[in-house]
Backbone as a chain_set.jsonl record, in Angstrom:
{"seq": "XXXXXXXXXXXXXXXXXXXXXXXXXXXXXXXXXXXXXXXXXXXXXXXXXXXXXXXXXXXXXXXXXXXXXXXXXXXXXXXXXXXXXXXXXXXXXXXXXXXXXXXXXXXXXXXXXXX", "coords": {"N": [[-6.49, 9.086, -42.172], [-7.349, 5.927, -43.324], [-6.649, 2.341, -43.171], [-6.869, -0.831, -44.532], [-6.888, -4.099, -43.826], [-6.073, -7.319, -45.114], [-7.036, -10.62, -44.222], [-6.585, -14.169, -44.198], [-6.328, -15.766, -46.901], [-5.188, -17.977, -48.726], [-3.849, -21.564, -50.168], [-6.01, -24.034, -51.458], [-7.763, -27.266, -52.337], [-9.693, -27.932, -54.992], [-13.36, -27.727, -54.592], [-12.917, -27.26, -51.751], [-13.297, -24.538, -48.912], [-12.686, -21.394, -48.008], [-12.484, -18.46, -45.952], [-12.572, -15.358, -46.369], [-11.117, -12.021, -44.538], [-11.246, -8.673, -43.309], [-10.306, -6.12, -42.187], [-11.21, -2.884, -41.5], [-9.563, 0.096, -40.618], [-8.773, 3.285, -39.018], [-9.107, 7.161, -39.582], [-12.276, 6.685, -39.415], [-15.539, 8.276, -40.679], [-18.105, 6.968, -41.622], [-18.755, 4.469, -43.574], [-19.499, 3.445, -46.358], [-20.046, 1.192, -48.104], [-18.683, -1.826, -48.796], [-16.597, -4.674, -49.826], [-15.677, -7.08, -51.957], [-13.075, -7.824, -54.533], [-11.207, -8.951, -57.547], [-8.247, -10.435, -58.843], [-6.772, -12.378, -61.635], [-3.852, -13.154, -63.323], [-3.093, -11.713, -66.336], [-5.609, -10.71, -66.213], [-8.593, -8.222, -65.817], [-9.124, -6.787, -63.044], [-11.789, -7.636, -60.831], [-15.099, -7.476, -59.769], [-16.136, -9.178, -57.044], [-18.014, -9.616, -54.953], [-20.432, -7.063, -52.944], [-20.976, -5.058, -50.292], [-23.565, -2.936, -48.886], [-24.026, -0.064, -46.884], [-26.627, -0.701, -45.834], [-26.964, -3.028, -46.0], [-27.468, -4.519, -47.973], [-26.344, -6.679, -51.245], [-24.349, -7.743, -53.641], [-23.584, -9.699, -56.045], [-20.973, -11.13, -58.379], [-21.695, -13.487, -61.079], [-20.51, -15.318, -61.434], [-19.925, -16.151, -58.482], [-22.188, -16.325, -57.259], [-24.217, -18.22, -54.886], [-22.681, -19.903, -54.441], [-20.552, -18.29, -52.864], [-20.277, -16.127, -50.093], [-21.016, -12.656, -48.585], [-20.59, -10.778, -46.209], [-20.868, -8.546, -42.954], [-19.436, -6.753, -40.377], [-20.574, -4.354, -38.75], [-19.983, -3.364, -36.225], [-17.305, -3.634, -35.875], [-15.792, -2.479, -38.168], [-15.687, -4.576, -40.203], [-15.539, -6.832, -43.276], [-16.663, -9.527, -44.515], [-15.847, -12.433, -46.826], [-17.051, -15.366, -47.472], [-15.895, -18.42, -49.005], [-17.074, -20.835, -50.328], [-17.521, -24.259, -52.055], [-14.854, -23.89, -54.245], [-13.251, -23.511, -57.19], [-10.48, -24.033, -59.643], [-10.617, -22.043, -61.247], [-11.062, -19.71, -59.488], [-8.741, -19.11, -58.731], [-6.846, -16.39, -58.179], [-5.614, -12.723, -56.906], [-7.133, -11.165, -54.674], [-8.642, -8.557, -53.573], [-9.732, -6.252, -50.758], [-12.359, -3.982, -50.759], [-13.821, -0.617, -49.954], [-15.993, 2.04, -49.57], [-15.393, 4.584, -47.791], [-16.044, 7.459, -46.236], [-16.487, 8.863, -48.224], [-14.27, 8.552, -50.062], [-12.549, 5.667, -52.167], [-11.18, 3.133, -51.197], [-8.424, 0.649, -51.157], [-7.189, -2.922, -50.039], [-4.316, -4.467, -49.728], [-3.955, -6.949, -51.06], [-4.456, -10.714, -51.224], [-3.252, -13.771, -51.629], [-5.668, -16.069, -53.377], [-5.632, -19.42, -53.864], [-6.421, -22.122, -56.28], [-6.251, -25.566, -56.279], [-5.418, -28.446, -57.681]], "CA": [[-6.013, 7.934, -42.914], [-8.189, 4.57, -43.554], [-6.109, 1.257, -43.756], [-7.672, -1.975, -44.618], [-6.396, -4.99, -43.238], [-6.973, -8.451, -45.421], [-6.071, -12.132, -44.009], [-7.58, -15.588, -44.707], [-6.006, -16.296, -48.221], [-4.288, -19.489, -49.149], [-4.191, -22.804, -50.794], [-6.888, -25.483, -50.828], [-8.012, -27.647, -53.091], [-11.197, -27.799, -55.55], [-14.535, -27.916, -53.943], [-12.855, -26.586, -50.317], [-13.675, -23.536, -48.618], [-11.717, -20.526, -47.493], [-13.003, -17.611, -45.593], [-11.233, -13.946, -46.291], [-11.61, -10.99, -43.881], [-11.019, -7.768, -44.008], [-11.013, -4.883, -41.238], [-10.927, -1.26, -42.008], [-9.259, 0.976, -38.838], [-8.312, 4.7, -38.659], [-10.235, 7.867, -39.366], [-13.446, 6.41, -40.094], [-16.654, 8.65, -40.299], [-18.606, 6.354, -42.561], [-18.232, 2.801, -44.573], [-20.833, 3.076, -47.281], [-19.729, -0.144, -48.726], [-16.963, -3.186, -48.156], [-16.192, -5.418, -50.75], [-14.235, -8.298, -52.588], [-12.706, -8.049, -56.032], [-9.837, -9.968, -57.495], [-7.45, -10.126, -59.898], [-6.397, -13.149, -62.139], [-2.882, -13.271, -64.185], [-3.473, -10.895, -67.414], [-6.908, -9.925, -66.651], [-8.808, -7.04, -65.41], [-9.811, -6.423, -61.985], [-13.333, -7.808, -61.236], [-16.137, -7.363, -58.638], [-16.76, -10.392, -56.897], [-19.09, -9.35, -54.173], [-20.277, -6.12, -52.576], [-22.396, -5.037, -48.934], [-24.063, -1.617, -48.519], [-24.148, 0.116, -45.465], [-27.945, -0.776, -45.444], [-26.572, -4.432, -46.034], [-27.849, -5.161, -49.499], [-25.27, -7.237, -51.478], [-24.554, -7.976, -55.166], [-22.632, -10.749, -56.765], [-20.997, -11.778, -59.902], [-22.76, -14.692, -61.712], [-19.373, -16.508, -60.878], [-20.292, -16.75, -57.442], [-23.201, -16.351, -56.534], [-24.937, -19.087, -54.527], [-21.105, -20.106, -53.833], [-19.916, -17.2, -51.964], [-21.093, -14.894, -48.989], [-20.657, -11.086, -48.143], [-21.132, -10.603, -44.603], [-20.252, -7.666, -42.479], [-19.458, -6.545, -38.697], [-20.753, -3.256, -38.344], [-19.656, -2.839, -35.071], [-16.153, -3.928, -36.325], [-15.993, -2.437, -39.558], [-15.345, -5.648, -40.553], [-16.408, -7.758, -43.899], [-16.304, -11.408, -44.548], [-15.885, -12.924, -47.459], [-17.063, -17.045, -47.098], [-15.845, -19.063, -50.436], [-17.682, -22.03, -50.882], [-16.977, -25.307, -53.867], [-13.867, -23.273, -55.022], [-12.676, -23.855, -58.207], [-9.803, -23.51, -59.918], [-11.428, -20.476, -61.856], [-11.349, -18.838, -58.394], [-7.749, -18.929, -58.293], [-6.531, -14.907, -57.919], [-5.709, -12.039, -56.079], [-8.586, -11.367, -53.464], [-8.628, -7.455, -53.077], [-10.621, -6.084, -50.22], [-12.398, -2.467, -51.104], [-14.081, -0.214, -48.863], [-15.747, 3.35, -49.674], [-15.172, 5.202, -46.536], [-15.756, 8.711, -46.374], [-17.422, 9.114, -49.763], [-13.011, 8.204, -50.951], [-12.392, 4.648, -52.222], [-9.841, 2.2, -50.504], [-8.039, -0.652, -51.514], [-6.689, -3.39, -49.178], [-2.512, -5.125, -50.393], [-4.663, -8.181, -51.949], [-4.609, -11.925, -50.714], [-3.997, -14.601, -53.027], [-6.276, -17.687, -53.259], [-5.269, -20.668, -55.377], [-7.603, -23.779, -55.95], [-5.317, -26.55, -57.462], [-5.321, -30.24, -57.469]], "C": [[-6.826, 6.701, -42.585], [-7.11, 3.636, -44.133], [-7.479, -0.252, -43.596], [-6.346, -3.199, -44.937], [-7.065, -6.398, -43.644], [-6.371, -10.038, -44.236], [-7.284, -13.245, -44.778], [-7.157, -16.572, -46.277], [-5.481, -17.837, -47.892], [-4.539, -20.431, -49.841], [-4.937, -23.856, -50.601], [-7.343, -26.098, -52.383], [-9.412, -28.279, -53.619], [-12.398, -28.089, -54.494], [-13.765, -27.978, -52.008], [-13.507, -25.476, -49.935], [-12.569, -22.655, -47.994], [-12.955, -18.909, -46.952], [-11.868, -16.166, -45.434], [-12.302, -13.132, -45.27], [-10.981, -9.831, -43.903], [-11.261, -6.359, -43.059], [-10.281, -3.069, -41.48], [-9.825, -0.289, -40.353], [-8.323, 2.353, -39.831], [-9.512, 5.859, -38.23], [-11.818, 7.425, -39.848], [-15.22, 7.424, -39.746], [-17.836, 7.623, -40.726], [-18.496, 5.228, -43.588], [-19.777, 3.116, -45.397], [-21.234, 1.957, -48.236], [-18.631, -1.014, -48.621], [-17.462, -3.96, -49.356], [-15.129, -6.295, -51.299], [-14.042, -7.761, -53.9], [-10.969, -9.008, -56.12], [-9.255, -10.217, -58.976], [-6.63, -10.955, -60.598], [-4.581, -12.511, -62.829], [-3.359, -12.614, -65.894], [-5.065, -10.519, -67.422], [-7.416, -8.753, -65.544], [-9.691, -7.656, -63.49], [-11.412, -6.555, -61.865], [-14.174, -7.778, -59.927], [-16.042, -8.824, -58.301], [-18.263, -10.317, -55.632], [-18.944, -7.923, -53.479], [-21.148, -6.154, -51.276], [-22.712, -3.22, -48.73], [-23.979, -1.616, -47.066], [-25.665, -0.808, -44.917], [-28.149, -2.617, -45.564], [-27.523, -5.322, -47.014], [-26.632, -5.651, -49.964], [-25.51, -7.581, -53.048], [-23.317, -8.542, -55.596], [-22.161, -10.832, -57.743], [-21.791, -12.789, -59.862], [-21.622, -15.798, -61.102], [-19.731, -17.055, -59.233], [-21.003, -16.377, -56.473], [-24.029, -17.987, -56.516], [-23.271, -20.227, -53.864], [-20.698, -19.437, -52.503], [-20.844, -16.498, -51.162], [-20.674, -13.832, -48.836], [-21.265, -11.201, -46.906], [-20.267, -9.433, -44.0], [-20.515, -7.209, -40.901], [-19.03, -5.089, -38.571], [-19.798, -2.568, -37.196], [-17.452, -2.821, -34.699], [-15.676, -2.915, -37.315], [-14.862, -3.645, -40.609], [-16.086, -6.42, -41.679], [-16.143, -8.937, -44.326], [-16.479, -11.793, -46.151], [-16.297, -15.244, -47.522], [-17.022, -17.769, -48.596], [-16.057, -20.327, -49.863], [-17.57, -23.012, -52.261], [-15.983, -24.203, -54.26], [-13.346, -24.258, -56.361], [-11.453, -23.3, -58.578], [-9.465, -22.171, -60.795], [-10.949, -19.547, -61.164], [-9.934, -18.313, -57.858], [-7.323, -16.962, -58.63], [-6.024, -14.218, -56.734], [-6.944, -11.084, -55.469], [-8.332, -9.717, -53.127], [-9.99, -6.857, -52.134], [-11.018, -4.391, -50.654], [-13.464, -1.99, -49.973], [-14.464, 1.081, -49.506], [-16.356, 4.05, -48.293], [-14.968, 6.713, -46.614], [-15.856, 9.768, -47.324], [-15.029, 9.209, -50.303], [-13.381, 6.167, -50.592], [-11.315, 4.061, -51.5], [-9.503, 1.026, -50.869], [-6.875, -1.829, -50.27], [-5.508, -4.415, -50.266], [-3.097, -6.237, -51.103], [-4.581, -9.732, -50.973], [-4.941, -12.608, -51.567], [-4.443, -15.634, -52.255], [-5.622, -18.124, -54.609], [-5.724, -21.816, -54.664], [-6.441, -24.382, -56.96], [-5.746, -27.526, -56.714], [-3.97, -30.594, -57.068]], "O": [[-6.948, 6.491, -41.378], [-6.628, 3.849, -45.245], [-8.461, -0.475, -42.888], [-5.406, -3.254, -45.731], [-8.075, -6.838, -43.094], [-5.284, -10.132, -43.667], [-8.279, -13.149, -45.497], [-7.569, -17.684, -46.606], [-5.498, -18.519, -46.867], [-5.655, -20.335, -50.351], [-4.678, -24.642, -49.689], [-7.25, -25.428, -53.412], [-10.137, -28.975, -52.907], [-12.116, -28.79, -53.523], [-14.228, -28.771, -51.189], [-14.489, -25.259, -50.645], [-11.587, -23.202, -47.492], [-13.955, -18.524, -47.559], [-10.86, -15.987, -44.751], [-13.513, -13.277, -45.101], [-9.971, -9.855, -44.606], [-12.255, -5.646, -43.202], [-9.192, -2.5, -41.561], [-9.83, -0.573, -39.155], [-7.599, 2.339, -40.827], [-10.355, 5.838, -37.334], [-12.358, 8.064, -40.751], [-15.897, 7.22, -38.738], [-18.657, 7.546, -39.811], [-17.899, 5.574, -44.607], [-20.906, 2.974, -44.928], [-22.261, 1.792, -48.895], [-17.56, -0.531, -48.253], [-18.611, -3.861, -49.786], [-13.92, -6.193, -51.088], [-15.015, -7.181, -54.38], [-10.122, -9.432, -55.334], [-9.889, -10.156, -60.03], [-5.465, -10.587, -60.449], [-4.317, -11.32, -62.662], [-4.078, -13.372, -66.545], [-5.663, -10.116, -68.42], [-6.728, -8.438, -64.573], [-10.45, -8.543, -63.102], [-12.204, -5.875, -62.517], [-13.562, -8.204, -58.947], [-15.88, -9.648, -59.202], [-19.288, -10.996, -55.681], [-17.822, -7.44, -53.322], [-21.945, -7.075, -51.098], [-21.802, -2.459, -48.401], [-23.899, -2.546, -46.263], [-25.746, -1.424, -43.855], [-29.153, -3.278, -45.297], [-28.087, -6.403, -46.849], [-25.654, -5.258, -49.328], [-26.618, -7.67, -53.577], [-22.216, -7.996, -55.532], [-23.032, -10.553, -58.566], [-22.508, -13.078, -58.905], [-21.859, -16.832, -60.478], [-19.77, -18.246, -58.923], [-20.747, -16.148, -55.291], [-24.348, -18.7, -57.468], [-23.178, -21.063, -52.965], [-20.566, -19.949, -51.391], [-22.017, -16.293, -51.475], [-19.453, -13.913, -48.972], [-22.37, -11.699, -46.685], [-19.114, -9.271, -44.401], [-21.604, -7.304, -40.336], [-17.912, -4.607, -38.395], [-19.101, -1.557, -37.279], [-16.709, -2.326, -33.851], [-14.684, -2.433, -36.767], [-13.856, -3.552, -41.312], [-17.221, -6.781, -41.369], [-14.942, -9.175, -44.455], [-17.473, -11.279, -46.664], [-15.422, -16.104, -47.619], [-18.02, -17.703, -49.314], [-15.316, -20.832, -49.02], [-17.539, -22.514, -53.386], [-16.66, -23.322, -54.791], [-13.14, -25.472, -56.371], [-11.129, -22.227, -58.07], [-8.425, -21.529, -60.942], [-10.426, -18.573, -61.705], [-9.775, -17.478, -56.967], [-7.846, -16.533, -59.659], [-5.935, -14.812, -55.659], [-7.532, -10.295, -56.209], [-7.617, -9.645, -52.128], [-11.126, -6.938, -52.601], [-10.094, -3.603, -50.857], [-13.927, -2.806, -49.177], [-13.517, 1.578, -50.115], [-17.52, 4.018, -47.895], [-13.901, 7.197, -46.993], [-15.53, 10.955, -47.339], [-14.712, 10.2, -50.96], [-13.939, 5.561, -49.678], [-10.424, 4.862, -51.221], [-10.427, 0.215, -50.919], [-5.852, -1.345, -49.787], [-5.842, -4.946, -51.325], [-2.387, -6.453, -52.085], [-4.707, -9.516, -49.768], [-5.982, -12.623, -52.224], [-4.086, -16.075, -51.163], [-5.287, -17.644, -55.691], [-5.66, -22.311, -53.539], [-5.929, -23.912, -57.977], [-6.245, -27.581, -55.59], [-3.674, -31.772, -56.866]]}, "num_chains": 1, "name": "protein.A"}
């Protein structure tokens, strides 16, 4: 069994920062990827950032040059760093993980940017 463990969510307002994290623990042979996605009010489930094992990374257009993917190998730990948030950015913050060549999903973590 693989759980993934988010924190860091919460409320701040426009152009703040928030940092999510995200640590995997059980049977782990393998993390071949960690990741953010997130999930607005009537819309679909969306990538927001990804990290290879080999620690390549790939963004939406939304936030890239905003946001960071970072990861602690030795942890199996990955970071999310939100930068200028907008109220765009407001959602649920799901952490993903494919561990073991199966996918994983972490309970979510909302952010909300308001004024």
């Amino acid at each position: 069994q693989v759980q993934l463990m988010e924190s860091g969510g919460g409320s701040v307002q426009p152009g703040e920062s928030l940092r999510l994290s995200c640590a995997a623990s059980g049977s782990i042979a393998s993390i071949n990827a960690m990741g953010w996605y997130r999930q607005s009010p009537g819309k679909q489930r969306e990538l927001v950032a990804i990290i290879t094992s080999e620690n390549r990374t790939n963004y939406d257009y939304s936030a890239e040059g905003r946001f960071t993917i970072s990861r602690d190998n030795a942890n199996n730990t990955v970071y999310l760093e939100m930068n200028s948030l907008k109220p765009a950015d407001t959602a649920v913050y799901y952490c993903y993980a494919y561990i073991n060549w199966f996918n994983y999903w972490g309970q979510g973590t909302q952010v909300t940017v308001s004024s």
